[in-house]
C-alpha positions, -999 to +999 in steps of 0.1 A: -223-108+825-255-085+818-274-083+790-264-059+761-283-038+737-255-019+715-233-048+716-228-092+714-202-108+729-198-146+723-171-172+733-163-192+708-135-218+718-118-194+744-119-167+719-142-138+730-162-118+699-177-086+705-197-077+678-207-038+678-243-048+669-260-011+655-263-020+614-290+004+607-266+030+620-235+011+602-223+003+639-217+039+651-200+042+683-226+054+708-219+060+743-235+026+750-214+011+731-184+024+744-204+016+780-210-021+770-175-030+752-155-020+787-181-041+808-168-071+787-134-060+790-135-057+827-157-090+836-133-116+812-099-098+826-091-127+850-116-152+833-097-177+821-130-192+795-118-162+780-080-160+765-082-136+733-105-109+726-120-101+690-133-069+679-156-066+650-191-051+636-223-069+625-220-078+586-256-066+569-246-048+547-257-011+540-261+006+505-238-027+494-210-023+522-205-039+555-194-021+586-161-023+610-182+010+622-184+044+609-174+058+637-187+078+667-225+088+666-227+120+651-268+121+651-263+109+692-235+136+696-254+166+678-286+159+698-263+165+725-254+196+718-224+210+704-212+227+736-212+193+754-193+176+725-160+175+747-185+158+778-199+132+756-162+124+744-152+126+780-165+087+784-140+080+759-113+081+790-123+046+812-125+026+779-092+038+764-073+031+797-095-002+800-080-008+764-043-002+770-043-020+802-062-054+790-038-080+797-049-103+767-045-101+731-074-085+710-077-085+671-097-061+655-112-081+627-122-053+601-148-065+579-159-032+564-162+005+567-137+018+595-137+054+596-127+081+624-134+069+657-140+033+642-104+034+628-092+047+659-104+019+678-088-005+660-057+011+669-063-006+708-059-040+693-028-056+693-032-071+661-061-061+627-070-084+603-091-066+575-113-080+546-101-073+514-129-052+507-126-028+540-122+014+534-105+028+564-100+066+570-096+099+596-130+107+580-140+135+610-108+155+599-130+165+570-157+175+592-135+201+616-132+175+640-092+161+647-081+127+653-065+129+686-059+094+694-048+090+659-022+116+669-011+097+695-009+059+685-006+057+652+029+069+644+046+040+656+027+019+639+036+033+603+054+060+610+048+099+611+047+106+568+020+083+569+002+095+601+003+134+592-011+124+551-036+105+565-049+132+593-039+159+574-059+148+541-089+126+558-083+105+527-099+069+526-078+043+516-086+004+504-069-030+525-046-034+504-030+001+512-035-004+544-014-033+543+011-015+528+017+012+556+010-013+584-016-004+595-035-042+592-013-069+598-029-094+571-058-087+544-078-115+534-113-122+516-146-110+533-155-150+533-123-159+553-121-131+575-136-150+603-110-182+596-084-160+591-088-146+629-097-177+648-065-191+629-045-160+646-063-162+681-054-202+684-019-191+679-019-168+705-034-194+725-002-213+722+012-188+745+008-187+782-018-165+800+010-149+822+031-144+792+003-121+774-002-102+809+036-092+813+042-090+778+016-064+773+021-052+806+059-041+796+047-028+765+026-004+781+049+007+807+077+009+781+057+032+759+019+030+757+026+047+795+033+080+780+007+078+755-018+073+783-003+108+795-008+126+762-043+109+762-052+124+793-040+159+779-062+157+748-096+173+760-087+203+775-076+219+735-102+195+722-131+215+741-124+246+725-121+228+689-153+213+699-169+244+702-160+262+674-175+272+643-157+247+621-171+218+642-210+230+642-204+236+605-187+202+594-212+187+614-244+203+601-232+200+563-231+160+574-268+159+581-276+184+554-271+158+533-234+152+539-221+188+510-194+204+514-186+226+547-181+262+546-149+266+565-146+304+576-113+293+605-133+303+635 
């Protein structure tokens, strides 16, 4: 396995971390990171050294708050340019099919911030396992972005009321309410977050390594097959939202010292 520069993975008793490892950037989801997680994903499918997956961000704390991540890289994606935001979102495609196809459990283990596209990738993992002091939200909504993925696999996870007040609002909310929706499985203390999710991966360990492959494999025939679809059909409307108005605007107010957009529905 190469050597990473956005990213650490380590094995630790058959249970693989990968640590998004950007904390002066509060573990923003760069392209390399996106890069660097599916090259893990891809080199440990038939490795049996490897039998459950953990996703998580590197824990210095920022301003007093540690980081799931914050999302995608908005200072990355504006240098871009705002016509080629749909292209640099475009790489989002092999990882999200990498995702829904990995034949082994993976936790995300949410030890702090989780907003928009962090949240979002959360929603891959089979299981999440948040600190008790993790803020989760749809956070781009509120920058005249939309949560597309959001759209797509969160409502069976807590249902659609939940899904459209938490897209249609961009709200944040605490652990404890997203226990409450389901959107975590378990909440525990910052200090036994790591416990807590080794405890869950040696369960799953329990379990046969052909077991998790057909198990997950049915699940995403079953369903997560028609998601894939909708996936697919996301960027062609997300290219003109991309390059509207709204978008530039929601995005420039961010690094004008994150005030309130001027919304003018263009």
């Amino acid at each position: 396995m190469g050597k990473f520069e956005a990213i650490t993975f380590e094995i630790e008793d058959k249970v693989g971390w990968i640590t998004i490892n950007r904390p002066e950037r509060r573990n923003a989801l760069a392209r390399e990171v996106w890069l660097e997680i599916m090259q893990v994903l891809v080199d440990t499918e038939n490795d049996l050294g490897v039998r459950v997956i953990v996703l998580t961000g590197n824990d210095t704390q920022i301003k007093g708050r540690s980081a799931f991540s914050a999302g995608l890289d908005i200072k990355q994606m504006s240098t871009a340019g705002f016509g080629s935001l749909a292209e640099f979102l475009g790489i989002l495609l092999d990882p999200n099919e990498i995702m829904l196809r990995y034949p082994k459990p993976m936790i995300a283990a949410i030890n702090g911030v989780a907003y928009a596209g962090g949240l979002e990738l959360t929603l891959f993992c089979d299981v999440a396992i948040a600190a008790d002091d993790a803020v989760m939200g749809f956070w781009e909504n509120r920058r005249g972005l939309a949560s597309g993925l959001a759209m797509i696999l969160l409502p069976e996870m807590i249902g659609l009321r939940y899904t459209k007040e938490l897209l249609l609002t961009g709200k944040v909310i605490n652990a404890q309410e997203a226990y409450r929706i389901g959107l975590v499985n378990k909440v525990v203390s910052h200090e036994q977050l790591h416990d807590a999710v080794m405890e869950m991966a040696n369960d799953m360990k329990k379990v046969a390594p052909l077991s998790h492959k057909w198990t997950k494999k049915w699940f995403f025939e079953g369903g997560h097959l028609e998601q894939r679809k909708c996936i697919g059909a996301l960027w062609a409307p997300f290219q003109e939202l991309f390059q509207s108005e709204d978008v530039i605007e929601g995005f420039t107010a961010f690094m004008e010292g994150n005030r309130e957009p001027e919304w003018k529905g263009k």
